[in-house]
C-alpha positions in Angstrom: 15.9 14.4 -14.9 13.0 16.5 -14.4 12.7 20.2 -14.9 13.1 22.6 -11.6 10.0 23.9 -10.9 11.6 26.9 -9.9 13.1 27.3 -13.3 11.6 27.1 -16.8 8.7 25.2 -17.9 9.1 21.7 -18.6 9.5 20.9 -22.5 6.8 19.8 -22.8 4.5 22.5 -22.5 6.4 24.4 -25.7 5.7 21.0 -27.5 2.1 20.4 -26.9 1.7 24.4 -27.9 3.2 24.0 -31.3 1.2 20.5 -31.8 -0.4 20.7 -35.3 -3.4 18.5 -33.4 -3.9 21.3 -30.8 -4.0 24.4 -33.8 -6.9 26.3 -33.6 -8.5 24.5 -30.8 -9.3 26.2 -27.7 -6.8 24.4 -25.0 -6.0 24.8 -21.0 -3.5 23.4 -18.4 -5.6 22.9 -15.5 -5.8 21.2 -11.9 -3.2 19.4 -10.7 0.2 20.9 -12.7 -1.0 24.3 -11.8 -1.7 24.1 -8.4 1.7 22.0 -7.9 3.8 24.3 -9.6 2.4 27.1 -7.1 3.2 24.4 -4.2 7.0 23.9 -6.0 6.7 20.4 -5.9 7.8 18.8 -8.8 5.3 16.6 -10.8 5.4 14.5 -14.3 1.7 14.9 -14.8 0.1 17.8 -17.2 -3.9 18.0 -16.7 -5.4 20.0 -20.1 -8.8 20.6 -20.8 -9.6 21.2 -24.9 -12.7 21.8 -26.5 -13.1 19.0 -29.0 -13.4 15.3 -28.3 -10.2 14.4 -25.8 -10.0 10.9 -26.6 -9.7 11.4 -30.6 -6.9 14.0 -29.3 -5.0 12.5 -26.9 -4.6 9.3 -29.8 -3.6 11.7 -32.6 -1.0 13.2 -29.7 0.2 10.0 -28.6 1.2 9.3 -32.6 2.6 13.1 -33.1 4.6 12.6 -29.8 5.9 8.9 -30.1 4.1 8.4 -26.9 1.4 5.4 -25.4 -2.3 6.1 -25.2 -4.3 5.0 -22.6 -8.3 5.4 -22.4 -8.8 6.7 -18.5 -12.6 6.9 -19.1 -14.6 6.3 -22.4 -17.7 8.0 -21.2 -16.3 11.0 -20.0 -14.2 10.9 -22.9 -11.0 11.0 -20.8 -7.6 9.8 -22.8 -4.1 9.9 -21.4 -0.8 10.1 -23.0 2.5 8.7 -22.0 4.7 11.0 -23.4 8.5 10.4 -23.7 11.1 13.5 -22.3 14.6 13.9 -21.5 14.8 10.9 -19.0 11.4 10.4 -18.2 8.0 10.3 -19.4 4.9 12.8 -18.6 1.5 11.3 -18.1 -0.8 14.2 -20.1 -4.5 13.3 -19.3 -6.9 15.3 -21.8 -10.6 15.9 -20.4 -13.0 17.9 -22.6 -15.2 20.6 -22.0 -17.9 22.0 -24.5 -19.0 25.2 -22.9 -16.5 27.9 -21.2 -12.8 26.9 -19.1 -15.2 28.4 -16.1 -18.3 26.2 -16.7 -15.7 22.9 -16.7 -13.8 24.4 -13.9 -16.8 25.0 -11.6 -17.4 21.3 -12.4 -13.6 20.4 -10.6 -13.5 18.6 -7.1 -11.6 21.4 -4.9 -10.4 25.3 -5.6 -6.4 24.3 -5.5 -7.6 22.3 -8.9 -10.0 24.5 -10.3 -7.6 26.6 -11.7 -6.6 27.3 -15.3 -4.3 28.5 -18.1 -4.2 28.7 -21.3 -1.5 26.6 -23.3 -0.3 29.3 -25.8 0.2 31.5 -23.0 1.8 29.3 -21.1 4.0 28.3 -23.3 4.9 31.9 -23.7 5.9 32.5 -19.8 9.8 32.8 -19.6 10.3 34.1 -16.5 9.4 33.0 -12.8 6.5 31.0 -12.1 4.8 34.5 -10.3 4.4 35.3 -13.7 1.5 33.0 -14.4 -0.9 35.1 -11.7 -1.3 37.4 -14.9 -2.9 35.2 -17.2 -4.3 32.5 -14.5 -8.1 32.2 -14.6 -9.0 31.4 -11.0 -12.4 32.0 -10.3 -13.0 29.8 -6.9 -9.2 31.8 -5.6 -7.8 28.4 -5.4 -4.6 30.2 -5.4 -5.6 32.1 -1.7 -6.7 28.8 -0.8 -2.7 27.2 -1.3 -1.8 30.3 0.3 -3.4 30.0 3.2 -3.0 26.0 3.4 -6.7 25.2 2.8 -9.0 22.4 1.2 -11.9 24.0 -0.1 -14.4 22.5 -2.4 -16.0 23.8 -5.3 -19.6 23.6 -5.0 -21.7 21.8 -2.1 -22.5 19.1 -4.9 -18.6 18.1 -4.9 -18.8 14.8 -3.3 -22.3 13.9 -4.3 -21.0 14.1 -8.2 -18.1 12.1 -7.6 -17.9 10.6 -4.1 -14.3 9.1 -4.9 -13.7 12.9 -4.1 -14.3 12.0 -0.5 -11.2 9.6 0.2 -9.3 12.2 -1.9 -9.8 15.1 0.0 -8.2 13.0 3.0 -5.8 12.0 0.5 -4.7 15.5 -1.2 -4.8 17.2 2.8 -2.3 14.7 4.2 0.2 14.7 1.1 -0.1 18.9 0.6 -0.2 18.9 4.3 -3.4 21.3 4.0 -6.7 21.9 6.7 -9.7 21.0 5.2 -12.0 24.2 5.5 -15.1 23.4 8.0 -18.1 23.8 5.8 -16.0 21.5 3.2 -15.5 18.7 6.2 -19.0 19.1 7.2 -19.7 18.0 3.8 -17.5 15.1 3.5 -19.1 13.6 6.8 -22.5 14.1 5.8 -21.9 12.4 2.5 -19.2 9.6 3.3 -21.4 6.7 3.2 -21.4 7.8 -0.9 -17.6 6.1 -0.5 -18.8 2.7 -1.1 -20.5 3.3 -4.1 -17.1 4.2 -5.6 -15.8 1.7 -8.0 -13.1 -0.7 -6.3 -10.4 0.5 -8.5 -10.8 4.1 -7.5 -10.6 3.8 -3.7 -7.5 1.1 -3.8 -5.4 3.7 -5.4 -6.6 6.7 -2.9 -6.0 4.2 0.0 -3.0 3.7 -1.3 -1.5 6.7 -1.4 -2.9 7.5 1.7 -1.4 3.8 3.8 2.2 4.6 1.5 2.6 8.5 3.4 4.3 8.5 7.0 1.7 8.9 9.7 -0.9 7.4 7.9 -2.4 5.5 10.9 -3.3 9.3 11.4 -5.1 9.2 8.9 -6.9 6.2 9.2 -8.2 7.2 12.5 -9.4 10.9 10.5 -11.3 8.5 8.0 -13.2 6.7 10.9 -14.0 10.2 12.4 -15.4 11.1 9.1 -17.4 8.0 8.8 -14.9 6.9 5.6 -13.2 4.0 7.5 -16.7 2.0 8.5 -17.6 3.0 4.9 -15.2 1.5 3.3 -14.6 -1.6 5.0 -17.6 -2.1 7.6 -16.6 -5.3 8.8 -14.3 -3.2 11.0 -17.4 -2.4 12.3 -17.8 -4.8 14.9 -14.3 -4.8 16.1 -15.7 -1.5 17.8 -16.0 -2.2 21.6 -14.7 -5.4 21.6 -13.3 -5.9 24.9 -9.9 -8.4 25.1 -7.9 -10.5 27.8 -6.4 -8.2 30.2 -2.9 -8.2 28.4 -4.5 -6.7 25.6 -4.8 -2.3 26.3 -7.4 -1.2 24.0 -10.5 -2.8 22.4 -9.9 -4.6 19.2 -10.6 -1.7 16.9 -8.2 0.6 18.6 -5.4 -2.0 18.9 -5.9 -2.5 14.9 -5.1 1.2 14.8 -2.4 1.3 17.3 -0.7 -2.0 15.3 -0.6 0.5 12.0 0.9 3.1 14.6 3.7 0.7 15.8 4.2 -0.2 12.6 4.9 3.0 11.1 7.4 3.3 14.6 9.2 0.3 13.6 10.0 0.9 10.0 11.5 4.4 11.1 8.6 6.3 9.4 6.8 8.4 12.2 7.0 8.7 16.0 4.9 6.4 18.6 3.2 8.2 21.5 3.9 5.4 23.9 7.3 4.5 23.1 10.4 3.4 25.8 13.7 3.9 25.8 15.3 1.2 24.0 12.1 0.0 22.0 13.4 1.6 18.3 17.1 0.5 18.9 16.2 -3.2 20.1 14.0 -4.1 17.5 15.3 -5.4 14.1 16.4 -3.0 11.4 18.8 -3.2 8.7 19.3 -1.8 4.7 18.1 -5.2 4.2 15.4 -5.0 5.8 14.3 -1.2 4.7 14.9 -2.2 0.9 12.6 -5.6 1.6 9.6 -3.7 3.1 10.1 -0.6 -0.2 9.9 -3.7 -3.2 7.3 -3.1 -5.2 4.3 -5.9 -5.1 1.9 -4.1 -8.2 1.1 -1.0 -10.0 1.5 1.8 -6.7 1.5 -1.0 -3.9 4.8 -1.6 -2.2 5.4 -4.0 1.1 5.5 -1.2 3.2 2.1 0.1 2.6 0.2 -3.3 2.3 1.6 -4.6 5.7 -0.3 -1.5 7.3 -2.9 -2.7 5.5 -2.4 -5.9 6.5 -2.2 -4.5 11.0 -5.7 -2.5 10.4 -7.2 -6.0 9.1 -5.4 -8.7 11.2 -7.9 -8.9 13.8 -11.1 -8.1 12.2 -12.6 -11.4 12.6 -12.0 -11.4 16.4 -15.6 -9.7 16.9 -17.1 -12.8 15.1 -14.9 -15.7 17.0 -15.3 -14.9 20.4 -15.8 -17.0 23.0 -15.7 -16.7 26.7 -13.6 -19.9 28.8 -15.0 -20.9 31.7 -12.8 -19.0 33.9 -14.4 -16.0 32.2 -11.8 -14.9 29.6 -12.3 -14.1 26.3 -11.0 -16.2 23.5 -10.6 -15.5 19.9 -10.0 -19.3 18.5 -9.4 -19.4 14.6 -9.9 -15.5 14.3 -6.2 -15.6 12.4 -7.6 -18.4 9.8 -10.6 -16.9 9.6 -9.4 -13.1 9.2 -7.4 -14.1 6.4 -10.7 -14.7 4.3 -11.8 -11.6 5.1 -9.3 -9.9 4.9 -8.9 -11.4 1.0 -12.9 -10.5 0.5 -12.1 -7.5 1.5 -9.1 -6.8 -0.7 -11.1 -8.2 -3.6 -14.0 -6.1 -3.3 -11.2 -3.2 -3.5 -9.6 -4.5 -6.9 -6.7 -5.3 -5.2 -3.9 -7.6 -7.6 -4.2 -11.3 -6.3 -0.4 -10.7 -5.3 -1.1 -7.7 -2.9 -4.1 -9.9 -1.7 -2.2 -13.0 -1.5 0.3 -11.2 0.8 -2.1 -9.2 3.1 -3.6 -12.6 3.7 -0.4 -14.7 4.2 0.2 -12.1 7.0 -3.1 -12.2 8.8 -3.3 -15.9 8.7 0.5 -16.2 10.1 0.4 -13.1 12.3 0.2 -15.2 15.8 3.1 -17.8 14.0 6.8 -16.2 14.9 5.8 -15.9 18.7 4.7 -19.7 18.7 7.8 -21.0 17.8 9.4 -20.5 20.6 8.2 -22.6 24.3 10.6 -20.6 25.9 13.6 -21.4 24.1 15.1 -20.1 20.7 13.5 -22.1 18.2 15.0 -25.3 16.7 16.4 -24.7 12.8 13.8 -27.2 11.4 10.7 -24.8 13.2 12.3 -21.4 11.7 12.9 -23.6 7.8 9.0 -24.6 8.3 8.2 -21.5 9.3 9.6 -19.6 6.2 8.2 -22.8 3.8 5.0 -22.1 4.8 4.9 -18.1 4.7 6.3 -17.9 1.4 7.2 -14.8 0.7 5.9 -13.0 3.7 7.9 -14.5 6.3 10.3 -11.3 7.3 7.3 -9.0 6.9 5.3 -11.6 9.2 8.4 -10.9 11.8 8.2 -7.3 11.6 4.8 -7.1 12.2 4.8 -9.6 15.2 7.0 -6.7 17.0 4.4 -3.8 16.2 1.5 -6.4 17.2 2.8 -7.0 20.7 3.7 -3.0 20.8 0.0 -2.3 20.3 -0.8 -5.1 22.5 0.5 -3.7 25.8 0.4 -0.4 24.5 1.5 1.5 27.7 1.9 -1.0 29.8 4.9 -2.7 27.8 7.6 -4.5 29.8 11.2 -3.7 28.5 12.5 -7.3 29.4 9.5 -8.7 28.1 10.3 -6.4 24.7 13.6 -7.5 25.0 13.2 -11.4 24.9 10.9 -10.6 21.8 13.1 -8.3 19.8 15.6 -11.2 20.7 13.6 -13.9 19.3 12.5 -12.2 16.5 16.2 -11.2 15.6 17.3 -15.2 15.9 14.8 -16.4 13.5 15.8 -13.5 11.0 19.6 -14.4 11.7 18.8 -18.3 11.1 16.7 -17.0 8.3 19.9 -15.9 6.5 22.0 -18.4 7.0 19.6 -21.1 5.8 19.1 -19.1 2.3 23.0 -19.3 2.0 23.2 -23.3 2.8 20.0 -24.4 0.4 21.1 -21.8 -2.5 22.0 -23.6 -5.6 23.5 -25.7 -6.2 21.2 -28.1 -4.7 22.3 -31.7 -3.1 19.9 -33.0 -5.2 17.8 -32.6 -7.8 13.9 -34.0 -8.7 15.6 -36.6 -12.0 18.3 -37.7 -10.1 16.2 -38.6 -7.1 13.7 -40.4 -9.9 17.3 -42.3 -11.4 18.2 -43.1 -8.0 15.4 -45.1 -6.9 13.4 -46.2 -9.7 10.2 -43.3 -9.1 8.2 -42.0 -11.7 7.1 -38.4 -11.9 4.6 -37.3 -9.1 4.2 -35.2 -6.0 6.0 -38.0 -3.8 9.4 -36.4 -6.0 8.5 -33.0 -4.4 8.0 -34.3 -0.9 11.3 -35.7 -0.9 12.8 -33.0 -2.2 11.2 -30.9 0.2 12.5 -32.9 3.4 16.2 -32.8 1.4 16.0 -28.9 1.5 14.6 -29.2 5.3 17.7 -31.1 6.4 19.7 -29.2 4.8 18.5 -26.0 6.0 19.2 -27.6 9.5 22.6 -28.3 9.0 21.8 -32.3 9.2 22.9 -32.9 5.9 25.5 -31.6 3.5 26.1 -33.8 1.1 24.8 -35.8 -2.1 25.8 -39.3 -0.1 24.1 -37.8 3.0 20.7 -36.6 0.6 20.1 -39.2 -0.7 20.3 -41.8 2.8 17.6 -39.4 4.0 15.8 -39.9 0.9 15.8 -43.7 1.4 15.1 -43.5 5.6 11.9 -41.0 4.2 10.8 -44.3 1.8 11.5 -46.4 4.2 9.4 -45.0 6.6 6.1 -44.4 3.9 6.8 -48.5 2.9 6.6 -49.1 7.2 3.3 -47.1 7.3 1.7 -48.9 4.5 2.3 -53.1 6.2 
């Protein structure tokens, strides 16, 4: 368990002060452990700044400690070390600086960070964390600024050095909870178009941490007003304006920001402006369901997060698909298929993992699906096993969102029996869901050799196929036997011999 930050230092600190590597080298704790210790939040990350070459350090501390190294940044000369503690590990990333602690802190992104102290003497505090105002070297008063709740950066150069420092001062505001000073926000919106020369890697995990925060359709709409959204991904661009069918509330951009906004409403995370009555207790929710949407898909990505994602993009090729019928109404044919490809170009361009883009996209190309399974009836048990073949693993989230797509649909205008027949379809097919999983878990009726034994097949995709319309019956409750498997089996041959005569 980690150390209280109200209580002593962490470990680690006293370790890295008695280091045989760090003797007689000029070493500082800077940025982020400072300025979160004055927050009292805890952290597992220790920033130091030495003078000597960080890389060659952080590898001789990684061996001294027992820990991992990483290389962050060969040409900056930027190492980190995963260092092992009393339950946990501490990330310590070493920078270097070859002039003053001042000259490499006035070359720091924001005040809050652009504070300093030095290891022995840190090492050396006993007392309460007040005690570090004595020895903390502070020239930009990042420590008034976290008093008085402010995001303030360094120099008027800030962004134009490193503008991945423009996503991150959205980033650091929302999770500090902080007001980004006006001169410092005139800055960022004169400089955002600087965000897409920012290497992929860098703006998936800022976007990241900003989609996996509560509210953060918030904060999507503060990136478009600071020119960061359009930036970023401008083939939102033309979804501005877009006018739809009069069920539709907003234009297509706005309903893409709504949908993160219902969304967020739906998995219990933040408040809807236009919400009724009964709309949070209708709508599907379970432990199940929470612990589902929290799994982890890669490195800092969960489901939660990448199925806002997944609402901002689902209708960004609607500008490009539009068509008007005859009777004058606009229709957006194939924009699901189609937005899926984008939305994958748009994922890879952002060094998303193929499994984080694989899922956006399963969701964007199946958005419209769980409403069109139903012609006004509940769905038969064959349509809700097809539809959960064919969405993989992103059939429940494909559910949930279907809810907060119809939400930011009507917006306002939302009809509580309408909401009601959907909350109750969408309900059924996760109910049927269930209950199909228990009848087609293993064991199976049948398997791909004995079908092969059975009826004298070799290996080849028709083994699959029949397998696959085995598991269908099944999952439909026609079948529930090995007899009964394998008379489909034969009827399905029978069938393929007919169509060849």
């Amino acid at each position: 368990m980690s150390s209280s930050i109200h209580g002593a230092l962490p470990s680690a600190i006293a370790s890295l002060a008695r280091s045989p590597t760090l003797q007689g080298r000029r070493c500082y704790v800077v940025g982020g452990f400072i300025r979160d210790r004055f927050l009292s939040r805890e952290t597992n990350d220790i920033d130091m700044a030495v003078d000597d070459d960080a890389l060659g350090i952080a590898r001789r501390l990684a061996s001294e400690t027992g820990g991992t190294f990483v290389s962050l940044d060969e040409v900056n000369r930027i190492g980190r070390v995963v260092m092992p503690g009393n339950g946990h590990s501490w990330n310590l990333d070493c920078s270097s600086f070859s002039q003053d602690i001042e000259s490499d802190l006035a070359r720091r992104d924001f005040t809050i960070d652009a504070m300093a102290v030095e290891l022995k003497q840190l090492a050396a505090v006993t007392g309460p964390w007040s005690q570090v105002a004595s020895i903390l070297i502070d020239p930009f008063r990042g420590e008034q600024d976290l008093a008085h709740r402010t995001l303030r950066a360094v120099s008027k150069r800030a962004f134009e050095d490193d503008p991945a420092r423009l996503l991150r001062a959205l980033r650091l505001a929302a999770e500090l909870d902080l007001t980004i000073e006006a001169e410092t926000e005139d800055l960022l919106r004169g400089h955002s178009q600087l965000i897409a020369q920012v290497p992929g890697e860098r703006t998936r995990e800022e976007l990241l941490r900003l989609l996996r925060l509560p509210g953060a359709a918030g904060y999507l709409r503060q990136m478009d007003e600071a020119g960061l959204l359009l930036a970023l991904i401008p083939e939102l661009a033309e979804a501005k304006g877009v006018e739809q069918p009069t069920v539709h509330f907003w234009d297509v951009f706005e309903h893409s920001l709504q949908s993160v906004a219902t969304l967020e409403f739906l998995m219990r995370e933040n408040l809807w402006e236009h919400a009724k009555g009964e709309m949070l207790t209708t709508a599907p929710w379970s432990a199940d369901i929470a612990a589902h949407l929290s799994q982890e898909v890669s490195s800092g990505s969960t489901r939660r997060a990448l199925l806002k994602l997944a609402a901002l993009l689902h209708d960004v090729a609607k500008p490009a698909t539009k068509t008007m019928d005859p009777t004058g109404r606009a229709r957006f044919l194939g924009h699901a298929k189609q937005g899926a490809a984008m939305a994958a170009s748009v994922l890879q361009r952002l060094r998303f993992s193929n499994k984080e883009t694989g899922l956006v996209e399963k969701v964007v190309y199946h958005h419209l699906r769980p409403a069109q399974l139903t012609g006004g009836e509940l769905p038969t048990q064959r349509a809700i096993y097809r539809y959960f073949r064919d969405t993989e693993d992103a059939g429940i989230d494909i559910v949930f969102f279907a809810l907060a797509d119809y939400m930011a649909t009507r917006g306002p205008l939302a009809d509580m029996d309408d909401w009601r027949a959907h909350c109750r379809l969408m309900n059924y097919i996760l109910q049927e869901h269930e209950k199909q999983q228990a009848k087609t878990a293993p064991p199976s009726l049948l398997d791909g050799h004995q079908v092969m034994q059975a009826f004298g097949l070799p290996p080849g995709p028709l083994v699959g196929e029949l397998l696959a319309a085995v598991r269908e019956a099944q999952a439909a409750a026609e079948i529930g036997s090995r007899e009964e498997a394998l008379a489909l089996v034969q009827r399905e041959l029978d069938k393929r011999a007919a169509k060849q005569r």
